[in-house]
Phi, psi and omega in degrees: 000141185271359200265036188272146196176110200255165188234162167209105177266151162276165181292125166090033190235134204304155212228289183220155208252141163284139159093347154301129170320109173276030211267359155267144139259155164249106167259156179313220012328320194199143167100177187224142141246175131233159203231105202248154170250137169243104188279174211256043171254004182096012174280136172243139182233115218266132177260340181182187190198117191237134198249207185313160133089000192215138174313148157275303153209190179215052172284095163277012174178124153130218185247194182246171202200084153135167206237189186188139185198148176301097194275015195209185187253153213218108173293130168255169152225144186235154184236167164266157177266359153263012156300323175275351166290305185289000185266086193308307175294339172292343191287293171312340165264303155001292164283329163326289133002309210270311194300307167299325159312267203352291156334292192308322177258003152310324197266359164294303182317301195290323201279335217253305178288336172222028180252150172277157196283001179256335165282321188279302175296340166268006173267335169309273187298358153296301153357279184279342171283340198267315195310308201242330185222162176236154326287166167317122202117310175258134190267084166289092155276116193253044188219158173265194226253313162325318171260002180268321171287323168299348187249333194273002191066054130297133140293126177328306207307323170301313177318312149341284176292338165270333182278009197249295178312301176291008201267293154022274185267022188055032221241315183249079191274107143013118180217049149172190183317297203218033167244181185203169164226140192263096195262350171212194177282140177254002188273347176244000000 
């Protein structure tokens, strides 16, 4: 397809604005974003985290409702939406996309509404080992313990406090600036 049209943002540098025209999509190429709400007491609440291979939304006519910003330096390719609408494989990836976001924010949903904060931070980081890093187990974190608390509905301070207790208990071993490696359960 020709209307293809790629971007390159930095890390922590804003992609889109709530109240921006959505008439491109954006799928990732390389890099992580995230995609957040911000309320109008100034509280932010980070909503997905979208990696290679995946849409950033799926406003195709009107404004975007959240906002996205880089959390790693982030290749885009942008289409107009109603080219990828008449594209049967694009169309067809589409629904793809929009059925796994869902997934993703049921289990958020569940993670936001019934987990204890000690469940809700180890289910983050599965997250992000299956999500963000390779292999599974080991962590590469590019987001701080402040968006790490904006996504899990936490206080830094707790996020703090559960990664200083499993860091401890060998459960979370430290292997760099910001990896870690997951050597027990960390929810119990």
């Amino acid at each position: 397809m020709r209307d293809l049209k790629t971007r390159q943002f930095a890390k922590a540098e804003p992609i889109y604005f709530a109240g921006d025209t959505g008439v491109r999509l954006m799928k990732v190429v390389s890099g992580a974003v995230m995609v957040f709400q911000i309320f109008e007491d100034g509280r932010r609440q980070i909503t997905d985290f979208v990696t290679p291979g995946e849409l950033l939304h799926f406003d195709f006519d009107g404004a975007v409702d959240h906002y996205a910003e880089a959390l790693t330096e982030v290749e885009l390719i942008q289409i107009e939406a109603s080219a990828a609408l008449t594209d049967p494989d694009w169309a067809d990836y589409i629904f793809k996309q929009m059925r796994e976001r869902l997934g993703r924010e049921r289990k958020h949903v569940a993670l936001l509404g019934c987990k204890s904060a000690a469940e809700r931070l180890a289910e983050f980081l599965i997250i992000v080992s299956e999500r963000l890093t390779s292999p599974v187990g080991d962590l590469e974190l590019p987001m701080t313990r402040q968006q790490i608390a904006d996504y899990t509905g936490l206080t830094i301070e707790t996020v703090s406090r559960l990664f200083s207790r499993w860091t401890r208990e060998r459960r979370l071993i430290p292997t760099g600036r910001r990896t870690y490696r997951i050597e027990g359960a960390l929810a119990a």
